[in-house]
N, C-alpha and C positions, 0 to 999 in steps of 0.2 A: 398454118402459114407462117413464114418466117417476116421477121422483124428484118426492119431497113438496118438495124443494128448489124444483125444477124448475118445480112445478104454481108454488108463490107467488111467482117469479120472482126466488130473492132466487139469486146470482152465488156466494155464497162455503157450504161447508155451515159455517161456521165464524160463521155468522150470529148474533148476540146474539137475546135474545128479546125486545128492543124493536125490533128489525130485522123477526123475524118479525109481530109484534104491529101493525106498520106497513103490512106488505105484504096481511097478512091484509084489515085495515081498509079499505085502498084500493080493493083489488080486491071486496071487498063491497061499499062503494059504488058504485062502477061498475057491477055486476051483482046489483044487489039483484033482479029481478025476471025473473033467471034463476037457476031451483033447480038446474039440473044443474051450476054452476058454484059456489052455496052447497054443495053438498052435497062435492065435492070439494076446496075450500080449505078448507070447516071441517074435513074430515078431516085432511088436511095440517096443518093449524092446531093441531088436537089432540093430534096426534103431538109437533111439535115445538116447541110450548110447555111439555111438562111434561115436567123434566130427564130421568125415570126412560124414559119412554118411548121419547125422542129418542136417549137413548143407544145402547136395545134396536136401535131403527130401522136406527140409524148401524152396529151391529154387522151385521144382516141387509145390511144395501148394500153395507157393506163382502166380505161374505162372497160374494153376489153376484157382486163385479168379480172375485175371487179367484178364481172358478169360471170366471169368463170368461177370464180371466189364463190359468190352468190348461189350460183348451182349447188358446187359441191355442201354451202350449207346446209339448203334445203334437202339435200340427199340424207345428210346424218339426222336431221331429227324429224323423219319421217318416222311412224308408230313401228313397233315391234315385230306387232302383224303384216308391215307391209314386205312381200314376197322380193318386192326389187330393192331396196335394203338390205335383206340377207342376202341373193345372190351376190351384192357386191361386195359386201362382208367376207363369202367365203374366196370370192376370187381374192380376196387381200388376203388373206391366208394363206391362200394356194401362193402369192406369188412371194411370200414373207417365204416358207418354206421353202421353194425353188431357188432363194438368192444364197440362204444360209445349206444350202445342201450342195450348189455348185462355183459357189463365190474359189477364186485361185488358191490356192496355199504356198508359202510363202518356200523357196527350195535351200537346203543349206548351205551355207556358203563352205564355196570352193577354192582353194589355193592352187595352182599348180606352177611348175616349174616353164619359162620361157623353152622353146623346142628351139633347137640346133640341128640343123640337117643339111648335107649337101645338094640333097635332089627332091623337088615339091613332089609330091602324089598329086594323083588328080582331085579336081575338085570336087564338091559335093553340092547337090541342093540342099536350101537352108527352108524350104517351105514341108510342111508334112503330110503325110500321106500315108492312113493308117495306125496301128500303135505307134505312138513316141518310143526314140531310143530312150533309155536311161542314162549311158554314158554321156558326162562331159568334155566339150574337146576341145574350149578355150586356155589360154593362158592367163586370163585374166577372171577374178572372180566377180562373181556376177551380184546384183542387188536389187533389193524389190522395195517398189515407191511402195512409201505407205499409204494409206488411204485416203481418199481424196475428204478436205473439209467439207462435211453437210451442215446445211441450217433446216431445222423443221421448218416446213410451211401450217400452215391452219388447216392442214387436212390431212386423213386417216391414213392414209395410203401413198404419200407421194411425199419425196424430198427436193431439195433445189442443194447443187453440186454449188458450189463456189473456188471458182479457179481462185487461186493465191500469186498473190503479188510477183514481178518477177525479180529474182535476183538478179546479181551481175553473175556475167559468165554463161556456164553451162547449169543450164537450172532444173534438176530432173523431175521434179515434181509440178512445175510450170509446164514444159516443154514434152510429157504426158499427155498433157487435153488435146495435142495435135495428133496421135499414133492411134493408131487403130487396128482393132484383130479382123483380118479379112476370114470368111468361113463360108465356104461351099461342101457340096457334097462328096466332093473327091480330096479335096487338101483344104487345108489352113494356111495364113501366113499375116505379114505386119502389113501396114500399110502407115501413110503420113498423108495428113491434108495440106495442099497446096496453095486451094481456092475455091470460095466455098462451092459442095457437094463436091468435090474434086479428090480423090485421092488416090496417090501414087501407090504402084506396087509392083513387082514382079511379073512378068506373063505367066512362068511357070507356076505361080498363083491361081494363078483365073483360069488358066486351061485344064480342061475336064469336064467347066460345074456350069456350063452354057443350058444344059437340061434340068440340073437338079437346085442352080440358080446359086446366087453370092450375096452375101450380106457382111455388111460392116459395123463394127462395133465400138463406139467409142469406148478408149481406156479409163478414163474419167465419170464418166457419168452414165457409162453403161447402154445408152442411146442406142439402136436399131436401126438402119437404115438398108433399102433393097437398092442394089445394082441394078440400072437397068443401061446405060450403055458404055460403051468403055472406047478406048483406043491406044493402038501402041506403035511401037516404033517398028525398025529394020528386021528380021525376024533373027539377025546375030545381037541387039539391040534389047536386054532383057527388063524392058519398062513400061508396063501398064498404066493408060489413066482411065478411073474410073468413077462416073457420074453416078450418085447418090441422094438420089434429094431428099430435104428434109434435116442431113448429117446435121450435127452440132458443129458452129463454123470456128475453130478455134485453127488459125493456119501457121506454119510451121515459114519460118524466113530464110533466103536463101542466102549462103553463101557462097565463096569462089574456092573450090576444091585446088586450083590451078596455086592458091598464096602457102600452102602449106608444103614445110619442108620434110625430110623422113626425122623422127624424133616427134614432131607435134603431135598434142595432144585428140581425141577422138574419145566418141563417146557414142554409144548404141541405146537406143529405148524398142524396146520391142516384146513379142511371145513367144520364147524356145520353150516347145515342148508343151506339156503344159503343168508349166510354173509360175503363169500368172503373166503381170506386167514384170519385167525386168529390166534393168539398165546397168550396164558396165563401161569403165573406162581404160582405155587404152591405150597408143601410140600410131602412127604414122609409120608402115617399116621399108615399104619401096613403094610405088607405081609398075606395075606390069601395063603390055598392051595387045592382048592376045586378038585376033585377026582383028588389028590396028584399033582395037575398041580400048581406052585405057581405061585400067581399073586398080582401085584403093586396093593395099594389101595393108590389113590391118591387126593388130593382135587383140583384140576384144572377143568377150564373147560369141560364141557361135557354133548355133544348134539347129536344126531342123525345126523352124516355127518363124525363125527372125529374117527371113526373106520377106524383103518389101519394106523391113522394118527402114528407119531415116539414121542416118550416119551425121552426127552434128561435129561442128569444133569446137573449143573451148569456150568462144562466144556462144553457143548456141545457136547458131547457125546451120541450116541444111548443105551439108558439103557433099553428100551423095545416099545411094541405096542399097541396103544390105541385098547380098546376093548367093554368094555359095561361101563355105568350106573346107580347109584343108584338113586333115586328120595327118599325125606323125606317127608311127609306132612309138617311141618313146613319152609318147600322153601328149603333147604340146600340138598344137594348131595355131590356123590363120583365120582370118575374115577377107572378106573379097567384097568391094562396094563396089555400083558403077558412081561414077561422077554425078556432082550436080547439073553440069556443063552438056553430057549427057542425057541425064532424063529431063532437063528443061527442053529437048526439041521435040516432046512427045506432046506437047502443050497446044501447039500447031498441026496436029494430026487430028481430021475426022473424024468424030466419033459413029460408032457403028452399036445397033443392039446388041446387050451382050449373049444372043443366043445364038450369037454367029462367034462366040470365042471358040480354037481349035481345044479338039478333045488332047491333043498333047503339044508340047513346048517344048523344042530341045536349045538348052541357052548355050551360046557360043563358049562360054567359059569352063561349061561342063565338058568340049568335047576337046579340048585340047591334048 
């Protein structure tokens, strides 16, 4: 069960109550016209807004882990002989080897030349489907967060992630614990949380894997969570939202894609290919508006995997959603984002099971 901390997204429980008063606020507007979401952050809200309360809260949470603590004592110094001891032993094994056999590898970085062309090619899906290409098609070279600070806990088998402080700006290794690898049975792609169990993506994401099912993965801390219902926009409209309970709630801030001029700065956190977490940075080179939908034309990074991935600006802020790419013949490419302005009206849409997503998605950008 999630913590009241958890539900309003706020990182520290050490939170000020103009932190929470903030978080509360936000996320009300954003889901004014969904009760099941009023109803659960104003509880949260209530609790830890008034000192007396908050305190009781913090005692029962604390008491809680204590209990949980306690278990897992009693686990390790059970006798030698006992059978359910060692199966737990080897499932820690088993899952120590499964992380060190498929943890990302880090890809080498890439130089290329900015592309000049008079006439775009069409664009391309950024989500994948099948072997990864190998060729890179960005002009910008790409970079991989390092690894997230852990602190051991007092037990055999389990770590506690520790998001890090955030800096000023664009902070890549803060702004990580919000990006997520979405993975179904037909493609992969990025995804970014908005609010908690909420995360943005692509439709051309999600379409396919209604049968064989979607799961999201925090960047960070590796966390698991199953899709069970989603909702999107206009079907020229390529933005999924999709509910996840349980996600780890680290959410992603929006910004207004509309203050940026061409030249501004931009930056991508996502999974092309597969090379891990990635993040590169880039520029602002025009706005297009292909049937009237306008979209970020960007020079970052951009490979088949980083669909869905969050397009930030130099504050760190959510300025829109990665989506397709351009390929040049002479090496150099585009990025293609929709707006934040855009995928915020998907917020307002019904969510539906996600075993009613279609088996294919053709995005308007693609068929230009």
């Amino acid at each position: 069960m999630k913590s009241y901390y958890q539900t309003l997204g706020l990182s520290s429980r050490q939170a000020a109550p103009d932190e929470v008063e903030a978080a509360y606020n936000r996320l009300a507007g954003e889901f004014a016209d969904n009760a099941d979401y009023q109803k659960a952050i104003g509880e949260a809200y209530a609790t830890l807004i008034d000192p007396q309360q908050r305190a009781a809260y913090d005692r029962r949470l604390a008491a809680a882990e204590a209990v949980e603590a306690n278990r897992d004592r009693d686990v390790r110094s059970a006798p030698i002989g006992n059978w359910r001891w060692l199966g737990l032993l080897s499932l820690a094994v088993a899952a120590g080897g499964y992380y060190h056999t498929t943890r990302p590898k880090a890809p080498p970085s890439i130089i290329q030349s900015p592309a000049t062309v008079e006439v775009a090619p069409p664009a391309v899906s950024m989500s994948t489907a099948g072997p990864s290409p190998t060729e890179p098609v960005a002009t910008q070279p790409e970079r991989v967060l390092e690894e997230p600070v852990v602190v051991q806990q007092p037990r055999e088998t389990q770590v506690r992630f520790v998001r890090p402080d955030k800096k000023p700006g664009f902070d890549a290794a803060y702004l990580a614990w919000t990006t997520y690898l979405v993975v179904g049975g037909k493609s992969r792609g990025s995804g970014v949380m908005i609010a908690p169990d909420k995360i943005l993506t692509n439709c051309h994401v999600v379409a396919g894997n209604a049968m064989s099912g979607l799961i999201v993965i925090n960047s960070a801390t590796r966390e698991r969570a199953k899709v069970d219902k989603y909702s999107k926009l206009e079907d020229d409209e390529d933005v999924c939202l999709l509910n996840a309970p349980g996600a780890p709630a680290y959410l992603a801030e929006w910004g207004r894609s509309e203050a940026l001029d061409p030249g501004a700065a931009t930056h991508t956190v996502s999974f092309p290919g597969n090379e891990g977490l990635t993040w590169s940075s880039g520029t602002l080179i025009r706005r297009e508006a292909p049937l009237g939908m306008e979209v970020l034309v960007t020079s970052n990074y951009c490979r088949p995997g980083v669909s869905g991935g969050p397009l930030f600006d130099d504050k760190g802020l959510l300025i829109g959603i990665t989506s397709a790419g351009r390929v040049f013949r002479n090496g150099g490419g585009e990025c293609m984002s929709l707006t934040a302005e855009t995928a915020k009206k998907v917020l307002y849409k019904p969510m539906v099971p996600i075993g009613l997503a279609p088996t294919q998605y053709d995005p308007a950008m693609l068929r230009r």
